[in-house]
C-alpha positions as CSV (number, residue, x, y, z in Angstrom):
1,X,0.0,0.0,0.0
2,X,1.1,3.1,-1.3
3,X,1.7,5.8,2.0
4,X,-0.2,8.9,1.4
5,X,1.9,12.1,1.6
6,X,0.6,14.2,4.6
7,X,0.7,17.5,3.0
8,X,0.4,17.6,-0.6
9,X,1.8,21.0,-1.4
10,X,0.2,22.6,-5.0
11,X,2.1,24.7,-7.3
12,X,0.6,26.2,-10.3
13,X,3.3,27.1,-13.3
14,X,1.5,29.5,-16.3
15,X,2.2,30.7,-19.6
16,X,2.1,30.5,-23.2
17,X,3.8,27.4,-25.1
18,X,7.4,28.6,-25.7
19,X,8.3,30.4,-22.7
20,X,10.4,28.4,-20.2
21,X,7.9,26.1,-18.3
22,X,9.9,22.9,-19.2
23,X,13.0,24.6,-17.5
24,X,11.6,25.3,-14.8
25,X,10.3,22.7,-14.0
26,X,13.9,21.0,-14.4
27,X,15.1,23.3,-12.1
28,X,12.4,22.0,-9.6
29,X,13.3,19.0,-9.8
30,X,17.0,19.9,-8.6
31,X,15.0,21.4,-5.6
32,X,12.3,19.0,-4.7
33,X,13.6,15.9,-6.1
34,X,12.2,13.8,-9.2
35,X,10.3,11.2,-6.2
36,X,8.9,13.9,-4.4
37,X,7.5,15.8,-7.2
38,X,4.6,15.0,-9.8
39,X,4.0,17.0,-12.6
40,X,0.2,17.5,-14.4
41,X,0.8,19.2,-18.1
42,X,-2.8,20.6,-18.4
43,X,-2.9,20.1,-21.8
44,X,-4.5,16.5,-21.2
45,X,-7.8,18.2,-19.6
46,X,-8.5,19.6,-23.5
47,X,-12.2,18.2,-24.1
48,X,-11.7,19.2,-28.1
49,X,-9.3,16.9,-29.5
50,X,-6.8,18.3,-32.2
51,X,-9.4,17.5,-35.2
52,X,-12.8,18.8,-33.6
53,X,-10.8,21.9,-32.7
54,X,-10.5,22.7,-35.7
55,X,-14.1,21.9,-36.6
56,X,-15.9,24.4,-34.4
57,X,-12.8,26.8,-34.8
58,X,-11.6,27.3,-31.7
59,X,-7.9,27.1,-30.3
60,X,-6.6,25.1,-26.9
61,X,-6.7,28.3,-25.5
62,X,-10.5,28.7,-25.5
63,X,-11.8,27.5,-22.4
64,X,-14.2,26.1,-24.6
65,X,-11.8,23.4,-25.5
66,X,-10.8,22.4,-21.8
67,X,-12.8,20.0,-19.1
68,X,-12.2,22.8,-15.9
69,X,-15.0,21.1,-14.1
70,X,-12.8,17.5,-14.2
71,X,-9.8,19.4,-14.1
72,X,-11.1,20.9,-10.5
73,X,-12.1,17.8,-9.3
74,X,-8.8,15.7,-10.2
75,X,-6.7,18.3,-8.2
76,X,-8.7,19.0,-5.2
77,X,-8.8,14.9,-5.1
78,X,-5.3,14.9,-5.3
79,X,-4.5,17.7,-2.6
80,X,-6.4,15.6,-0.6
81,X,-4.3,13.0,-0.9
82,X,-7.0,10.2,-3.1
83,X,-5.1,8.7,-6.4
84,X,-6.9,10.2,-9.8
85,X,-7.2,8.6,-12.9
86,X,-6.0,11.8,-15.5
87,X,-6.9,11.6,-18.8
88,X,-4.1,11.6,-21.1
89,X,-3.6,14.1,-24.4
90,X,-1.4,12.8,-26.9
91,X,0.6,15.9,-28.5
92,X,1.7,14.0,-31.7
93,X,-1.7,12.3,-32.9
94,X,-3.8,15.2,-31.3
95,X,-6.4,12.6,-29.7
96,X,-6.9,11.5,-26.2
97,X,-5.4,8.3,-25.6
98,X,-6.6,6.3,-22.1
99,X,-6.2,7.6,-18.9
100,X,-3.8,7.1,-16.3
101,X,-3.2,6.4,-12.7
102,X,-1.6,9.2,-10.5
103,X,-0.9,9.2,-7.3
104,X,-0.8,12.2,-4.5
105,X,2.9,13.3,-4.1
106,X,4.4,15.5,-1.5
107,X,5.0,18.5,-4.4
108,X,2.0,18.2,-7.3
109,X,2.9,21.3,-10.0
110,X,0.2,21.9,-12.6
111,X,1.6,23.8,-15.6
112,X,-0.1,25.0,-18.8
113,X,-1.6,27.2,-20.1
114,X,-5.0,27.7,-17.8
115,X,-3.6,26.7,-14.0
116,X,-4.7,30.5,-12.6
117,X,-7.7,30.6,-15.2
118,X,-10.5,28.5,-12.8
119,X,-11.0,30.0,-9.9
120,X,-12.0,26.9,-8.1
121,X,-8.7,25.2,-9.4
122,X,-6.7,28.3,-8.6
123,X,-8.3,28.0,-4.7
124,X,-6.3,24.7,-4.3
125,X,-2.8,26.3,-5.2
126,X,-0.5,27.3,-2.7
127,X,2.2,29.1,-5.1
128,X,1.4,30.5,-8.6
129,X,3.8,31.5,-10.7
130,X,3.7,33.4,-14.3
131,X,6.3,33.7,-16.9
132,X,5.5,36.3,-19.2
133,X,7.3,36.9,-22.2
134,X,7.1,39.8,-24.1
135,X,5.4,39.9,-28.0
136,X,8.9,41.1,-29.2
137,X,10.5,38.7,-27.9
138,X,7.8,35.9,-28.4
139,X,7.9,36.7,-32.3
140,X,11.8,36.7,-32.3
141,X,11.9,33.8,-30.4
142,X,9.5,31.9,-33.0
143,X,10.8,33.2,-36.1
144,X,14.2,31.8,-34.9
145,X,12.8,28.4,-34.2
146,X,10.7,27.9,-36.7
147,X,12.2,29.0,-39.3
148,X,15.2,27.7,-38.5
149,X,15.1,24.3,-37.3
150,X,11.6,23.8,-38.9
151,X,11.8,25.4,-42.3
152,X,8.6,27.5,-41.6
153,X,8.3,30.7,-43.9
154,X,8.3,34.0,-42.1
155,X,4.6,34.7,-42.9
156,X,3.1,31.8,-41.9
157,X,5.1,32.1,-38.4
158,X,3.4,35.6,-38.2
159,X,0.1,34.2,-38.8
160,X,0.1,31.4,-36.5
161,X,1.2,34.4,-33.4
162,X,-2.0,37.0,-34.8
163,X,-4.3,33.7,-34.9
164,X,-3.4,32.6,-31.2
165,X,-3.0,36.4,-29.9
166,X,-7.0,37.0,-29.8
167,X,-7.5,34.2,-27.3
168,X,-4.4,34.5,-25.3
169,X,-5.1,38.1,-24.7
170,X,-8.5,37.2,-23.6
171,X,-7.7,33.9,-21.7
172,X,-4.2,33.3,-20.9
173,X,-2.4,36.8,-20.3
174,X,-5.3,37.7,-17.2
175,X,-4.2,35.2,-15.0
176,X,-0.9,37.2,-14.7
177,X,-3.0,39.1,-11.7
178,X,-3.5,35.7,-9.7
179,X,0.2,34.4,-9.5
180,X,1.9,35.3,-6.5
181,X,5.4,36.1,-8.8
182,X,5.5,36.8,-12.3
183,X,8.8,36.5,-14.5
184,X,8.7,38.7,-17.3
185,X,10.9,38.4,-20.3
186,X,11.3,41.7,-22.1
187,X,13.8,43.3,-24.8
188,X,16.6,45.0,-23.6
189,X,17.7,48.4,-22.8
190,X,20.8,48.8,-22.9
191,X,21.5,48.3,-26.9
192,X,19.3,50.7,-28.8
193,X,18.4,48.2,-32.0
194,X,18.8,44.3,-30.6
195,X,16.3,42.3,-33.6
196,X,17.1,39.0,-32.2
197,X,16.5,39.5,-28.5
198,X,20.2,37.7,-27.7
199,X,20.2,39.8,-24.9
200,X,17.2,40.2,-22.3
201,X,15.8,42.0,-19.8
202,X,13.7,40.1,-16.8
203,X,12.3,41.4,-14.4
204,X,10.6,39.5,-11.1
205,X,7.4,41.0,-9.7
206,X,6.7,39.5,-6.5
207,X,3.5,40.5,-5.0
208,X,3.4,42.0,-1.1
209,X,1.5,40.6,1.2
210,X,1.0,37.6,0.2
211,X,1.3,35.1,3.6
212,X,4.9,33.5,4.3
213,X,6.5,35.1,1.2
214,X,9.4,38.0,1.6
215,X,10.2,39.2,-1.5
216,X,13.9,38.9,-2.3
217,X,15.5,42.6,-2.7
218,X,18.7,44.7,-3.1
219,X,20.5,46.1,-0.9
220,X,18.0,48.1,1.2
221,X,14.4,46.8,1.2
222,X,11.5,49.1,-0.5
223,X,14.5,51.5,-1.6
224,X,14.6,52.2,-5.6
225,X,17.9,51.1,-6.5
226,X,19.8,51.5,-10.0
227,X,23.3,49.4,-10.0
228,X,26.0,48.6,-12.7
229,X,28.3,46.0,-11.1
230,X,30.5,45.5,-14.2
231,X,34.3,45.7,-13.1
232,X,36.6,44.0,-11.4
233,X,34.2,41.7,-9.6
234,X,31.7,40.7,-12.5
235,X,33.1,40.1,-16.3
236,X,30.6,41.6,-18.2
237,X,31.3,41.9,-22.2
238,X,29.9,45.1,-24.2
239,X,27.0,46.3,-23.3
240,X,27.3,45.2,-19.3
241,X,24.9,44.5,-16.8
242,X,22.2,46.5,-15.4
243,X,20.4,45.1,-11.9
244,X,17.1,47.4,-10.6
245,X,15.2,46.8,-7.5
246,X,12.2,49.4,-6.4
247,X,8.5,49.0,-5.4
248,X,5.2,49.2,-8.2
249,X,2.2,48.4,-9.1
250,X,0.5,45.5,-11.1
251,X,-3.1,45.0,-12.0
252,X,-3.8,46.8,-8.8
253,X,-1.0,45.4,-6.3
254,X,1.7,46.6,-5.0
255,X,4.5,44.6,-6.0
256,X,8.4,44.6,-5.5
257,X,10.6,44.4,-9.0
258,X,13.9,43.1,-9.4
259,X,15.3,43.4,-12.5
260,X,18.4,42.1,-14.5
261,X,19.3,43.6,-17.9
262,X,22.4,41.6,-19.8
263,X,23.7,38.9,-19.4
264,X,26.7,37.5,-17.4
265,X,29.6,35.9,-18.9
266,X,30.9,34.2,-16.2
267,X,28.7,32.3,-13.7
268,X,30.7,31.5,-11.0
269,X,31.1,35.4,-10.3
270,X,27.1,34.9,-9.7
271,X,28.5,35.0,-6.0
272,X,29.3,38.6,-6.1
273,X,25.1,39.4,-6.8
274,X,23.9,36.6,-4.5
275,X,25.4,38.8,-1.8
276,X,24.0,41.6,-2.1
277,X,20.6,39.8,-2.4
278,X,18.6,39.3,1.1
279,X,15.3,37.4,1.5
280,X,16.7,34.5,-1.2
281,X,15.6,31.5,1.2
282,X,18.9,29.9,0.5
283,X,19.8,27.4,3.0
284,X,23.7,28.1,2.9
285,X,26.1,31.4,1.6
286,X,26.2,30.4,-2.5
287,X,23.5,27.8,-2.8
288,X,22.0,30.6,-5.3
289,X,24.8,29.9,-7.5
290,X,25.7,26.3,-7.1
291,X,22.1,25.9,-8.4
292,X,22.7,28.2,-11.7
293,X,26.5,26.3,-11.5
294,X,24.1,23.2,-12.0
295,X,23.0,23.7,-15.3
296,X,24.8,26.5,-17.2
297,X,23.5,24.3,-20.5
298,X,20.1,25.4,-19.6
299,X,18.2,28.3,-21.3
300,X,18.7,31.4,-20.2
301,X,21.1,30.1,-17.7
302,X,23.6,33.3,-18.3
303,X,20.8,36.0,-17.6
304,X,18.0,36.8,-15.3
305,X,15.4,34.2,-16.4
306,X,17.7,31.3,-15.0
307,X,18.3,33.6,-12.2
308,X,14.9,34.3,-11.1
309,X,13.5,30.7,-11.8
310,X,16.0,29.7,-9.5
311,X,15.3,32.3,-6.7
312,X,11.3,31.3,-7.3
313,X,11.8,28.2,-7.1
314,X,13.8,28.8,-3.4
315,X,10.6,30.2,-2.4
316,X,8.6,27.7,-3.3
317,X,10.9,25.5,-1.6
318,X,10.5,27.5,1.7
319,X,6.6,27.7,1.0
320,X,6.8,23.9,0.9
321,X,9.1,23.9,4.3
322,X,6.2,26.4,6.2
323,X,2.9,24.2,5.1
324,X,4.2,20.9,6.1
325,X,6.2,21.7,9.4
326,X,3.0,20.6,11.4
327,X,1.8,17.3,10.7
328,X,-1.9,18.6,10.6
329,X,-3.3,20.5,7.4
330,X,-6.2,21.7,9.4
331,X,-4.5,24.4,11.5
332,X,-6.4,27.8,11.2
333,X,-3.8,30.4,9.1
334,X,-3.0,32.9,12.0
């Protein structure tokens, strides 16, 4: 007999196709362990297979297309701890194939395209993150792939991004109010004309006041701070490294930014910014960086998306840590 976790912690992981949620998620992993951790695609709660999609003309991200009402009652089963039997959407032939047996793990992380969407589904999770890339930097990222390593031509790449953008804007991009951190993805600053987006600038919004989460700052906590760290303790090639850290507002909440535009060329000088960041929930000086050390290999690993995932996922590591320190899950939240 199978031994039920005691606390099944929920993590919800949003975003359009194409921007970073399969990294993530390996970075997870070196967090939370590949045993410990189960991870729901929500792509196989599409009630529209790939064919009758395209009959009533309407794309996976019309909630039309998806079963919320199974999806809910799948993931509430499983945060309380009762195996599901999830249906199963097969990417390459478009269909549903037969369903399969999960069982409740200690970390469950739901990741797609609609995990903030339901608000019944989004009720269950206990951390939601966003990562939000820019349409410049969507469009360049695309063209590059597709036509690239999938021969695509330019205008039918374009097409594809207008046909989705209708829905996404109307489904998808909203849920960016709900997550408790958003990663955004955005062109860079500090060269005037950059076409390819080869160099980025991420920012972290990290919502206040949400319960057991200190956002990670510079420096001096809710200052506004502008630094340039390139010299003798960071290598930074032409055109350098910019960090910002300050207080705003998004969709109505205050939230504190961090922000890294550039990219840095040598990773094991990550040190040098770990230290001047507080709140990280690291559990020793330089685990920040023997996690981006890890995995330079992985996207974005040598600028401030690899950099926040892995700070995000350190809190959701400590939000783990703080719901299952007491054995009982019906505790009243002080």
């Amino acid at each position: 007999m199978t031994t039920q976790p005691d606390r099944v912690v929920l993590i919800g992981v949003a975003g359009d196709s194409g921007c970073g949620k399969s990294t993530f998620l390996r970075r997870l992993i070196d967090l939370f362990g590949e045993e410990f951790m189960t991870v729901i695609c929500l792509d196989d709660y599409h009630c529209l297979d790939r064919k009758q999609r395209k009959e009533q003309g309407v794309t996976a991200l019309n909630p039309k297309a998806n079963n919320f009402d199974l999806m809910y009652e799948q993931i509430k089963a499983l945060k309380e701890g009762k195996a599901i039997d999830k249906p199963i959407y097969n990417h390459e032939t478009g269909e549903l194939d037969p369903p399969e047996r999960v069982e409740p793990n200690k970390i469950i992380v739901i990741e797609g395209l609609h995990p903030l969407y339901d608000e019944r589904v989004r009720s269950l999770i206990d951390f939601g993150v966003y990562l939000d890339i820019s349409d410049e930097v969507k469009v360049n990222w695309k063209i590059q792939r597709d036509m690239a390593e999938r021969g695509h031509r330019y205008e039918d790449v374009i097409a594809a991004i207008n046909a989705r953008r209708p829905d996404f804007s109307a489904y998808i991009e909203p849920q960016k109010e709900f997550a408790d951190v958003v990663i955004q993805i955005l062109p860079t600053q500090l060269l005037p004309d950059d076409k390819e987006s080869k160099i980025l600038r991420v920012r972290l919004l990290q919502k206040d006041g949400v319960e057991g989460f200190e956002p990670v700052y510079l420096f001096d906590e809710g200052s506004t701070i502008d630094w340039r760290p390139c010299g003798r303790k960071l290598t930074c090639a032409y055109p350098g490294i910019k960090l910002f850290y300050g207080p705003d507002s998004y969709y109505g909440h205050d939230v504190s930014v961090l922000e890294v535009d550039g990219q840095f060329d040598n990773l094991e000088e990550m040190i040098y910014i770990e230290s001047h960041l507080s709140n990280t929930s690291t559990k020793f000086y330089g685990e920040m960086t023997e996690l981006m050390l890890k995995h330079p290999d992985y996207p974005g690993s040598n600028n401030g998306s690899g950099l926040f995932q892995v700070l995000v996922g350190l809190k959701m590591r400590a939000t783990y840590e703080r719901l299952t320190a007491t054995k009982s899950p019906a505790v009243a939240k002080v």
